[in-house]
N, C-alpha and C positions, 0 to 999 in steps of 0.2 A: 748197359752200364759197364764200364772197365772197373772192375772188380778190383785188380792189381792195384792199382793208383787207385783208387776207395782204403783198400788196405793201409796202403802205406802213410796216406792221408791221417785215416785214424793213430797210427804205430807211433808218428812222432808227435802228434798231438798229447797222446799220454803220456810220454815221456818229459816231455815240457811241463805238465801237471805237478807232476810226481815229483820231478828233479831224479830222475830216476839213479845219475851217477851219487848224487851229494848225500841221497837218502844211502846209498847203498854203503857211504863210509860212514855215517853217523848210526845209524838204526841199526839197531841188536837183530831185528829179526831179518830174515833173507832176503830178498827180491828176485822173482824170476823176472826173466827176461823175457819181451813182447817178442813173437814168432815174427821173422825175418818179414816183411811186404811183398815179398816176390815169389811165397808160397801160392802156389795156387791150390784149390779147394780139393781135398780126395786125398792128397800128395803129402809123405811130410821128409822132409829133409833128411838125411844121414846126420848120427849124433844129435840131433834134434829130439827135446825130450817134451815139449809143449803138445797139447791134446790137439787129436785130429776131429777138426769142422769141414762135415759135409753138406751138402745142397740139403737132404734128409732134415737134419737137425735145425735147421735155419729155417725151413718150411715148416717144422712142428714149434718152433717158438713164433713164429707171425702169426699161426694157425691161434695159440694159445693169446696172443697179446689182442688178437681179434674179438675171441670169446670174453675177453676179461673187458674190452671196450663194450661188447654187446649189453653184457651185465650191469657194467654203472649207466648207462641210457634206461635199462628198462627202469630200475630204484630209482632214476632221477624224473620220467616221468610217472613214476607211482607215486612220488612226495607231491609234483606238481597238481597230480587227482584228488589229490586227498584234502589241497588246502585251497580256496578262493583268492579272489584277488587281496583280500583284505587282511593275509595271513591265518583267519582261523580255519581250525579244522572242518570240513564239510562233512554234516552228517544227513543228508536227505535222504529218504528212501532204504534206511536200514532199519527193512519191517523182518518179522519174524515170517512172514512165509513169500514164498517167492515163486513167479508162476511157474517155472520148467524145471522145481525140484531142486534150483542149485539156486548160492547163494550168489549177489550180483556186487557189482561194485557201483561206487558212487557215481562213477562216469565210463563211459568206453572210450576206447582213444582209438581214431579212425586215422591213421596217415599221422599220428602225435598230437592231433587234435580232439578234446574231450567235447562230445556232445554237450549243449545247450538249451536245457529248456526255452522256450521262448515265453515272453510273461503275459499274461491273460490279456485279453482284447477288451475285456469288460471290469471293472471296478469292481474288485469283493468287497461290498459292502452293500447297506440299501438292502431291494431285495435280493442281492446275490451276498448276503451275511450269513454266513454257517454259524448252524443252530446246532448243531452234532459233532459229535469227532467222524464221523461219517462223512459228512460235508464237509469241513476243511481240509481231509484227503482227498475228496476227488475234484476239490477246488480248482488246484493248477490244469488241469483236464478240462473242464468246462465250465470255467467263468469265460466261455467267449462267445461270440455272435455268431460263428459261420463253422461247420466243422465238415472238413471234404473228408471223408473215406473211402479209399478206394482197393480195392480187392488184389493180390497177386495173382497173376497167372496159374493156373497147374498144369505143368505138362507131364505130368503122368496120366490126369485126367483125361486133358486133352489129345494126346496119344494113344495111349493105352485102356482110356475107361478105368482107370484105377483111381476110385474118391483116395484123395490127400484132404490134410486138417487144414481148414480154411485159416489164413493171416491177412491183416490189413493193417493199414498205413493209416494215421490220421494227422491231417494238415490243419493249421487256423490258416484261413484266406488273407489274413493280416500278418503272417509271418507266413511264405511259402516255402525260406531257405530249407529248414527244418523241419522234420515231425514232431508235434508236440504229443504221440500218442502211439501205440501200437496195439493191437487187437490178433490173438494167436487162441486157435480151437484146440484142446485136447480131446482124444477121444479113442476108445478103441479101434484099432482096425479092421477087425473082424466085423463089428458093429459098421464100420463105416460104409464095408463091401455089402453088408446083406441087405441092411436096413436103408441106405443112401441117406436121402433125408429127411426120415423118420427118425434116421438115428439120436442117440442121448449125448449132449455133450457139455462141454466148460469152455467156456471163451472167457480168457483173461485182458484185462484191461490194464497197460502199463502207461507211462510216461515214456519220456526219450530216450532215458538212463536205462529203462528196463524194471523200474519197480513197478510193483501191484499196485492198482489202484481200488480197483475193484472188480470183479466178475460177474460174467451171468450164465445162469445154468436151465439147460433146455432136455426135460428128461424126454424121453421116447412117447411120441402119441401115435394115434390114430388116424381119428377123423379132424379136431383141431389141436393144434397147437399149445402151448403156454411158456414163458422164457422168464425166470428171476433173475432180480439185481439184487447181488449181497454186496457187502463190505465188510470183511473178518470175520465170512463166515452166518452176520447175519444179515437175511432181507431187509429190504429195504422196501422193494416195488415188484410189482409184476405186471406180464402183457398178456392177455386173452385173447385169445386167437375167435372169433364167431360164426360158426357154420353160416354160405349162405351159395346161394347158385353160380352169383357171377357174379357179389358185390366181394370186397374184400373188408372185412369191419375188425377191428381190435377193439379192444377195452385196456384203458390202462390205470392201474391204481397202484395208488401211495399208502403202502400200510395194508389197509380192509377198506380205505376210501378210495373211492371214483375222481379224477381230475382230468379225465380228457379221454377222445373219443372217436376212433378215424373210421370214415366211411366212403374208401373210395369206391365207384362209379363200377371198375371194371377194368378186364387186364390191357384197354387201349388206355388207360391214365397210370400214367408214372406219379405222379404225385401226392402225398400221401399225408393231409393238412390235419394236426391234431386241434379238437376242438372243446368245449368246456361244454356245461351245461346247454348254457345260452346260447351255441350256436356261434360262439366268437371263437379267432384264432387266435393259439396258443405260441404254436410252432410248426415245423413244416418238413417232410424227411422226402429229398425232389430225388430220384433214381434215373440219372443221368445218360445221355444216348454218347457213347465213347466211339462208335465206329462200326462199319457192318463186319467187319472182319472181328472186331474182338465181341460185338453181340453173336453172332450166326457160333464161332466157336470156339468160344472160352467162356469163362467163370466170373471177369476179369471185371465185378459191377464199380461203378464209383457211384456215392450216394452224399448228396448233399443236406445238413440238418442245419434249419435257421433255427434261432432263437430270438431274435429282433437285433434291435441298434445297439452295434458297438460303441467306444469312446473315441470321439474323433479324434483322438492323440494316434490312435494305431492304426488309423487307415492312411497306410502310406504305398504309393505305387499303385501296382494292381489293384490292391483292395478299395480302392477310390471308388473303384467300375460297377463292384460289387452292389445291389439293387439288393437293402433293406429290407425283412419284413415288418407290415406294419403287426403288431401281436396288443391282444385286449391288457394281457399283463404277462407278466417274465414267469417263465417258472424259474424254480426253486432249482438248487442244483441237485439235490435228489430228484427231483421230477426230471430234472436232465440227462441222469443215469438211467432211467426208466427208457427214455427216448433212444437213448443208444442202443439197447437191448433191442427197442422192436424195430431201429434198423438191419441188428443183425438179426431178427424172426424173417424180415420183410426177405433178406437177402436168402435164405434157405427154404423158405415156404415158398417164392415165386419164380425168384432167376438164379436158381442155379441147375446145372444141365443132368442129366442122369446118369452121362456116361460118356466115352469121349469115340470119337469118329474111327479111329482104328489108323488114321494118314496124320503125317505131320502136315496138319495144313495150315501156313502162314496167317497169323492175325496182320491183315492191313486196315487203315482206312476213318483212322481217327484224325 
């Protein structure tokens, strides 16, 4: 850019503005005169009594007019979070406790974009109708038919043998863009190194936004197992883990009652079908084969939980492909919360690894 002619460009422009001669015989007060256009930057003229402009000072005002642009961007999408399409304020998910200690906001903006829940696969209402303040919280969560969750990687683990706090991701198979779910272990680490997993922990259950939904808590055992679903604190359900040689068996109850009962076969079955009294299916938690590379070494499970038939308004795309369970009756969405738990009992009692190989060795083969 020729600076000069930029200058001089501006010099008479203002002048033209101003009327800089007519002003200066009418108007009481003074007018200095705009610095010559043929100054150049650093430089100031003999008898010349106008302020000297350096590169310096020209750099610290773009530098400033940068950060003052920065600021009305971030306010301007913090007002666009705060309110829906429909102008009202948005208040979901400002619960009084919050899984990781700190307080969350209504949406996160990824790239200026705010996360989107995605809206249930199945109709709340019938028997997916919340009888609880219980259940109309963890409603958006699982009033759906199909819920993938699938495990991150750890490579500390995987490196180095050092247990990290398990996270997972949860997808509805009717919305794939999006997670409608997240799934994050707190735990000590000192517990986590000694005890692996035996260890005591809290896995928090959020939505997409990041709010609590509900949790479940798995204190330190032994010989078997047991995992609680609360909501604010209080139970709701729990999962019994049942000594036996080679079969795998839980118990799961609602309250002090029994609604369902898994008894798989042995560690050649992934599949892990809950059943009622009678011997009928309820639901289904399938622990899915991702590749030899991420079974042989990593952590990294995905687990699939049917619940039966969605509303065919939301089976769109992929979800079409998607193969139904046939189930005697729907659980409840507290019994649904139940189910997730002993997905994640299922993932820590049988496939998660002990320690990690000591080589960065590539997961291929999914």
């Amino acid at each position: 850019m020729n600076w000069t002619r930029s200058s001089r460009f501006w010099s008479n422009t203002v002048r033209k503005c101003i009327g800089e001669d007519r002003c200066a015989r009418t108007s009481l007060w003074p007018v200095h005169r705009i610095a010559p256009g043929y100054r150049h930057f650093g430089r100031r003229i003999q008898s010349d009594d106008s302020p000297l402009i350096d590169r310096s000072f020209l750099a610290k005002l773009w530098e400033a007019d940068r950060k003052l642009e920065g600021s009305r961007e971030k306010r301007k999408r913090h007002r666009i979070g705060n309110y829906d399409r429909n102008g009202t304020q948005n208040r979901i998910g400002q619960y009084d406790r919050t899984p990781f200690g700190k307080p969350t906001l209504d949406a996160t903006f990824v790239e200026g974009k705010p996360w989107k829940q995605p809206p249930p696969s199945q109709s709340v209402s019938g028997f997916l109708e919340p009888h609880s303040p219980e259940e109309v919280r963890v409603a958006p969560l699982l009033a759906r038919s199909n819920l993938l969750i699938t495990r991150d990687i750890e490579w500390a683990n995987l490196v180095f043998g050092f247990e990290q706090e398990n996270r997972y991701a949860i997808v509805d198979v009717c919305y794939p863009q999006s997670p409608v779910g997240l799934i994050r272990e707190q735990s000590s680490i000192i517990a986590r190194q000694l005890l692996r997993l035996r260890r005591p922990f809290v896995a928090y259950i959020t939505d997409a936004m990041g709010n609590e939904l509900f949790r479940v808590r798995r204190p330190f055992w032994w010989i078997t197992s047991s995992i609680y679903a609360e909501v604010d604190g209080k139970e709701i359900g729990v999962v019994h883990r049942r000594w036996h040689l080679w079969r795998r068996v839980y118990d799961l109850y609602l309250g002090n009652k029994q609604f369902a009962v898994v008894e798989n076969p042995g560690f050649w079955s992934w599949t892990f079908t809950l059943k009622d009294i009678d011997g009928k299916v309820l639901a289904e938690v399938d622990r899915d084969w991702r590749g030899f590379g991420f079974e042989i070494f990593t952590d990294a499970g995905q687990y699939v939980i049917r619940f039966g038939a969605s509303d065919p308004v939301s089976r769109t795309g992929a979800a079409r492909e998607v193969q139904e369970l046939e189930v005697a009756r729907h659980l409840t969405l507290s019994e649904r919360a139940v189910a997730v738990a002993l997905a994640i009992s299922l993932d820590n009692d049988y496939f998660s690894r002990h320690g990690g190989w000591g080589l960065p060795f590539v997961a291929v083969g999914e």
